[in-house]
N, C-alpha and C positions, 0 to 999 in steps of 0.2 A: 174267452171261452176255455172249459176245461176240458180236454180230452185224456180221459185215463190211461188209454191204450196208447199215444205218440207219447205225452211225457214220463220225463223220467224224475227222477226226485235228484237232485243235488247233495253235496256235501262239502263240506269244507274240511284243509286237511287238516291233520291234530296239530297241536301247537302245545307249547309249553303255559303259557296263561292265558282265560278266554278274556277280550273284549267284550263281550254280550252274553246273559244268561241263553244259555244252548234249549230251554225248554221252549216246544213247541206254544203258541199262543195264536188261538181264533181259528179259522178253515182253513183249509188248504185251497193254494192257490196253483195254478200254473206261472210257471214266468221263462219258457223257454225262449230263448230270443230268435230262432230260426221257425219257428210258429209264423211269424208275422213278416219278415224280413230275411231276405237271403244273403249272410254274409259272404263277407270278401275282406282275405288278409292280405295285407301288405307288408313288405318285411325290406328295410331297405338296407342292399348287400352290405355297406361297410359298418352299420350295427349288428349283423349277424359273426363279421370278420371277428370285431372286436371282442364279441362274446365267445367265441371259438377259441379265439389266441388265448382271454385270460382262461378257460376252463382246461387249457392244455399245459400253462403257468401254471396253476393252483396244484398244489400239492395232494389234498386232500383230495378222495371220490368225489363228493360231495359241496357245493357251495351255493351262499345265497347269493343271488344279483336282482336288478330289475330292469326289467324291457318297458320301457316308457312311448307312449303315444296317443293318436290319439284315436275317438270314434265320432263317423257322421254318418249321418243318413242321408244318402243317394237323391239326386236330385229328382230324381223321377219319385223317390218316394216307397220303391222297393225295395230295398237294399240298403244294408250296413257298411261300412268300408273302416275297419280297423287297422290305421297306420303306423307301425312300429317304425320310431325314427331315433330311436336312443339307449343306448345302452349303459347303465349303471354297477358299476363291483358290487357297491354299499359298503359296509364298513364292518371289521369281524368282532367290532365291540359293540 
């Protein structure tokens, strides 16, 4: 279902070269994921640590990493649970 008044339109941020032509194609849809299911993050403390320490390392303001994990749906069938269990630098090349 679409409800004009709860959702909101997304975006994605700018980037240097697209993966995908950015023109809109066919209706618009919803796809808000808290519409149907109640999320729940998990963050586990020594991938937060690690991510801490390198961002206090890095020289620069700014850097890329990634937070790797995974998502399941709740046993009962309500509910999201997105588990952050890994922490990546990436590489500056």
């Amino acid at each position: 279902r679409f409800v004009p008044k709860r959702m909101v339109p997304f975006s994605f941020p700018l980037s240097k070269c697209a993966l995908w032509d950015p023109v809109p194609m066919g209706d618009i849809i919803g796809a808000h994921i808290t519409y149907y299911r109640n999320p729940r993050l998990s963050l586990v403390e020594k991938t937060l640590r690690l991510a801490y320490r390198h961002a206090k390392q890095n020289e620069k303001k700014s850097f890329s990493c990634f937070l790797l994990g995974t998502l399941a749906v709740d046993e009962d069938g309500e509910g999201i649970t997105l588990t952050i269990d890994r922490f990546d630098p990436g590489r500056e090349v």
